[in-house]
N, C-alpha and C positions, 0 to 999 in steps of 0.2 A: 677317542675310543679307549675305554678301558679294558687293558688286559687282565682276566683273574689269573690267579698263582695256580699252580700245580693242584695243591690241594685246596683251593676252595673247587675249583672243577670238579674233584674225588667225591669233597663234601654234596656238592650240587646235584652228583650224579644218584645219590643216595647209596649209603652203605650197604642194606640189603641186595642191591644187586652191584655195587662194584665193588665188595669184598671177593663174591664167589673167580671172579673174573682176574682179582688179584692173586687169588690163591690156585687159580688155574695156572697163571704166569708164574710164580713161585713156585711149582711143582714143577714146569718144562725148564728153568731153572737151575732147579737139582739136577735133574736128568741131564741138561745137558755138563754141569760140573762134572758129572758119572763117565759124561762119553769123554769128555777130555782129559779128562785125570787117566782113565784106560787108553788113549791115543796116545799122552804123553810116557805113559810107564809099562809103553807097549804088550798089553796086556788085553785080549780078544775079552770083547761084551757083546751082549746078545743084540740080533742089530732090529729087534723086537722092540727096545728102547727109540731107536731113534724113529720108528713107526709111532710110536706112542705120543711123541710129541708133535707130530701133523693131527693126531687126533684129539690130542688136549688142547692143541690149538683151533679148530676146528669147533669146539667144545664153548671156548671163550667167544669165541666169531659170531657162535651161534647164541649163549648166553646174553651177551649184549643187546643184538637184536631185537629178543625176545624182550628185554627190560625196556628199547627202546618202545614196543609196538605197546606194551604193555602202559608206561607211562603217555606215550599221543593218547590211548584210549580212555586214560584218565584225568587227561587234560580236556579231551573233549567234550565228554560226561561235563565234566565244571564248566564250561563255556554254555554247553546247553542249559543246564539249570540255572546260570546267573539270570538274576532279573534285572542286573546291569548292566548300561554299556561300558564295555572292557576295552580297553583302549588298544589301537594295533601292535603297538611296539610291546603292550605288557605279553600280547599273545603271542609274538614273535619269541619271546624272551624265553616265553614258557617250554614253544617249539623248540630253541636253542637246547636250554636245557635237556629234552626228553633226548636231544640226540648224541649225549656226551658219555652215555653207555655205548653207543653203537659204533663210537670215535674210539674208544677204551678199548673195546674188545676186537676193532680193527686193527688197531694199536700190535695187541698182544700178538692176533692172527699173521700180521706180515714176520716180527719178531723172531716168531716159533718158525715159522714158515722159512726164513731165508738161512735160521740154525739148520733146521731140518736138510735142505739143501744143500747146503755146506757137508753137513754130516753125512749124508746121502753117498755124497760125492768121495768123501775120505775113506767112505768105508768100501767102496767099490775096490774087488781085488782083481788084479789083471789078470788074463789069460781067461 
């Protein structure tokens, strides 16, 4: 079995929709550089930020999905219209592929998700 690299999977997954999903993650990202640089130089930030990043993450989670549902439906389309028979494994391949937005933007979703909680957590003030 061959493994693809990092970025032929990026490539595979089509730029159109795993750029937005990158740039989702590189947004949650900065924000969270924001929340640590102000935990480390003990300095109060809005804790509206770190809400922000459950929803930019949430965002990507959902973004993916959609790229996924969107690419099975046009893989299907071409499967109906061939006047070929398409062999299992290319259709397989094809499924793999459509599902490696949905793998990306889970990806990001757990990511943001387990900062968020962290952060959740540190900014909780007792009493």
């Amino acid at each position: 079995m061959l493994i693809a690299t990092l970025s032929e999977l990026y490539s595979w997954g089509g730029t159109i929709w795993m750029h937005p999903i990158t740039f989702l993650f590189l947004i949650n990202i900065g924000i969270f550089a924001f929340i640590l640089i102000s935990i480390f130089t003990k300095k109060q930030f809005p804790t509206k930020w770190i809400d922000a990043t459950k929803q930019i993450a949430g965002l990507a989670l959902a973004w993916g999905t959609f790229s996924t549902i969107v690419g099975l439906f046009q893989a299907f389309d071409a499967l109906e219209n061939s006047k070929d028979i398409i062999p299992f494994q290319m259709i397989m391949g094809g499924l793999k592929v459509a599902l490696i937005t949905a793998l990306y933007g889970l990806i990001v979703f757990c990511i943001s998700q387990l900062a968020y909680i962290i952060f959740k957590l540190i900014a909780r003030q007792p009493g």
